[in-house]
C-alpha positions as CSV (number, residue, x, y, z in Angstrom):
1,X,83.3,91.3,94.0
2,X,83.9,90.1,97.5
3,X,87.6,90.8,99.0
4,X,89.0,89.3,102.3
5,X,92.9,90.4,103.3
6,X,94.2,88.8,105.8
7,X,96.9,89.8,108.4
8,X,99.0,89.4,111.5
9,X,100.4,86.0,110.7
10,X,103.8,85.3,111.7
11,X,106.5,83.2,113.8
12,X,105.6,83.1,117.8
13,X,106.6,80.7,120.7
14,X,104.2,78.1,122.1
15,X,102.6,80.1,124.5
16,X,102.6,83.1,122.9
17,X,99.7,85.4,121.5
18,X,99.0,86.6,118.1
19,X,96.0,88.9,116.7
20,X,95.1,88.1,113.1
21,X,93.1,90.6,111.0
22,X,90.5,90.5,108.1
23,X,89.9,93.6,106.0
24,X,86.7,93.2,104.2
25,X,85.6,94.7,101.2
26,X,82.2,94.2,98.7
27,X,80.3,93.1,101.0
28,X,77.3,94.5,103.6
29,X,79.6,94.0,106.4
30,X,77.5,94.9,109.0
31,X,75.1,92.2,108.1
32,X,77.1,89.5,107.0
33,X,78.3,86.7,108.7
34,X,82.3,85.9,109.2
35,X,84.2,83.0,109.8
36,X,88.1,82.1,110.1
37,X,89.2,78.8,109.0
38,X,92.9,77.6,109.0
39,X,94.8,74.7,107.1
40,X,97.4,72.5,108.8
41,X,100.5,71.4,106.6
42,X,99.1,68.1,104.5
43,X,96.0,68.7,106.5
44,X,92.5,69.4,105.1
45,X,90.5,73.3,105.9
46,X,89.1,73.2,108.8
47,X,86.5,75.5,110.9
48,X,87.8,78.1,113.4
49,X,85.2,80.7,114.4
50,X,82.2,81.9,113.3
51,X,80.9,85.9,114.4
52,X,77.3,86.6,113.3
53,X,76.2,90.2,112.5
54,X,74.7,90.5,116.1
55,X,77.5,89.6,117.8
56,X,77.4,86.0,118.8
57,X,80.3,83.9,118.6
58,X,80.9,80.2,117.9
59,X,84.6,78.1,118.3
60,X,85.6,74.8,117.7
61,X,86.4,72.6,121.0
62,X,90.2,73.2,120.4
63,X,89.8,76.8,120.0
64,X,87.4,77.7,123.0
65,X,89.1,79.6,125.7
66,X,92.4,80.3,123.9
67,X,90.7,82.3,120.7
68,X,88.5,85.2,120.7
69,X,86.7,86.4,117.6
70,X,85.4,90.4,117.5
71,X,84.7,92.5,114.4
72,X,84.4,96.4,113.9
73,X,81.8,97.1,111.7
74,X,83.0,100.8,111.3
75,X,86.4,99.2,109.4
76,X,84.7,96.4,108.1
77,X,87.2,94.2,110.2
78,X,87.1,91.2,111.6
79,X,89.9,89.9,114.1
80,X,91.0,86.8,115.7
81,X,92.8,87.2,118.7
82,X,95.1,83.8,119.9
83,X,96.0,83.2,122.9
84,X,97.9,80.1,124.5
85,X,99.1,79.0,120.9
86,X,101.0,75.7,120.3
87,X,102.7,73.8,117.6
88,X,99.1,72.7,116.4
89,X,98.1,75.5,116.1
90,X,100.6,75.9,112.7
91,X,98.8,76.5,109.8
92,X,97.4,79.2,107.2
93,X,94.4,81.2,108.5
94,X,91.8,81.9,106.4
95,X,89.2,84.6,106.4
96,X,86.0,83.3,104.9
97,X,82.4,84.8,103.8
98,X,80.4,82.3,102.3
99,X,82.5,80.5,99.6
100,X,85.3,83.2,99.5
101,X,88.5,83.1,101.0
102,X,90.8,85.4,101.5
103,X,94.3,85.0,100.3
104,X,95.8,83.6,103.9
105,X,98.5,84.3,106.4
106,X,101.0,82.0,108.1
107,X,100.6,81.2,111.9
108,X,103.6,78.9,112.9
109,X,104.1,78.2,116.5
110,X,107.3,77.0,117.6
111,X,108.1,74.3,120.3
C-alpha cells in the first residue's frame, strides 16, 4: 500500500521561504516518479512539480524560479523548497504518486 506524509506546512509572510517534505513509503522510490500538487481555498487541485527518477524537473509557469523540487532516494524523500511565496500561493500541498495523495499540509502566506 502506497503512503505519502507530507510536512513543513505552516504560516509565513509574503516573501518568505518554506521547505515542504514527502516521506514515502510502498513504493520503488528510486524509480518512481513524484509530483506535488496544491489546492487553493474553493479552488480545484492543481499541478505543482513533477521530479522524474533521473532527476529532471518540471514547474508550472507560476512556480518556475521561486520553487525547487529535489528528492533523496536514500530517505525516500521528496522536498519542495518555496521561495518568494505570496498570498496565492495559500493552499494545501499535496504529495502525489500516480493516483495517491498524501494526507496534505497547510501553506498560508500572509499579506
Amino acid at each position: 500500500e502506497v503512503h505519502l506524509v507530507e510536512s513543513g506546512g505552516g504560516l509565513v509572510q509574503f516573501g518568505g521561504s518554506l521547505r515542504l517534505s514527502c516521506v514515502a513509503s510502498g513504493i520503488t522510490f528510486s524509480t518512481s516518479g513524484m509530483r506535488w500538487l496544491r489546492q487553493a481555498p474553493g479552488k480545484g487541485l492543481e499541478w505543482v512539480s513533477t521530479i522524474y527518477p533521473d532527476g529532471r524537473t518540471h514547474y508550472a509557469d507560476s512556480m518556475k524560479g521561486r520553487f525547487t523540487i529535489s528528492r533523496d532516494n536514500t530517505k525516500n524523500t521528496v522536498h519542495l523548497q518555496m521561495n518568494s511565496l505570496k498570498p496565492e500561493d495559500t493552499a494545501i500541498y499535496y504529495c502525489a504518486f500516480g493516483l495517491t495523495r498524501g494526507q496534505g499540509t497547510q501553506v498560508t502566506v500572509s499579506s
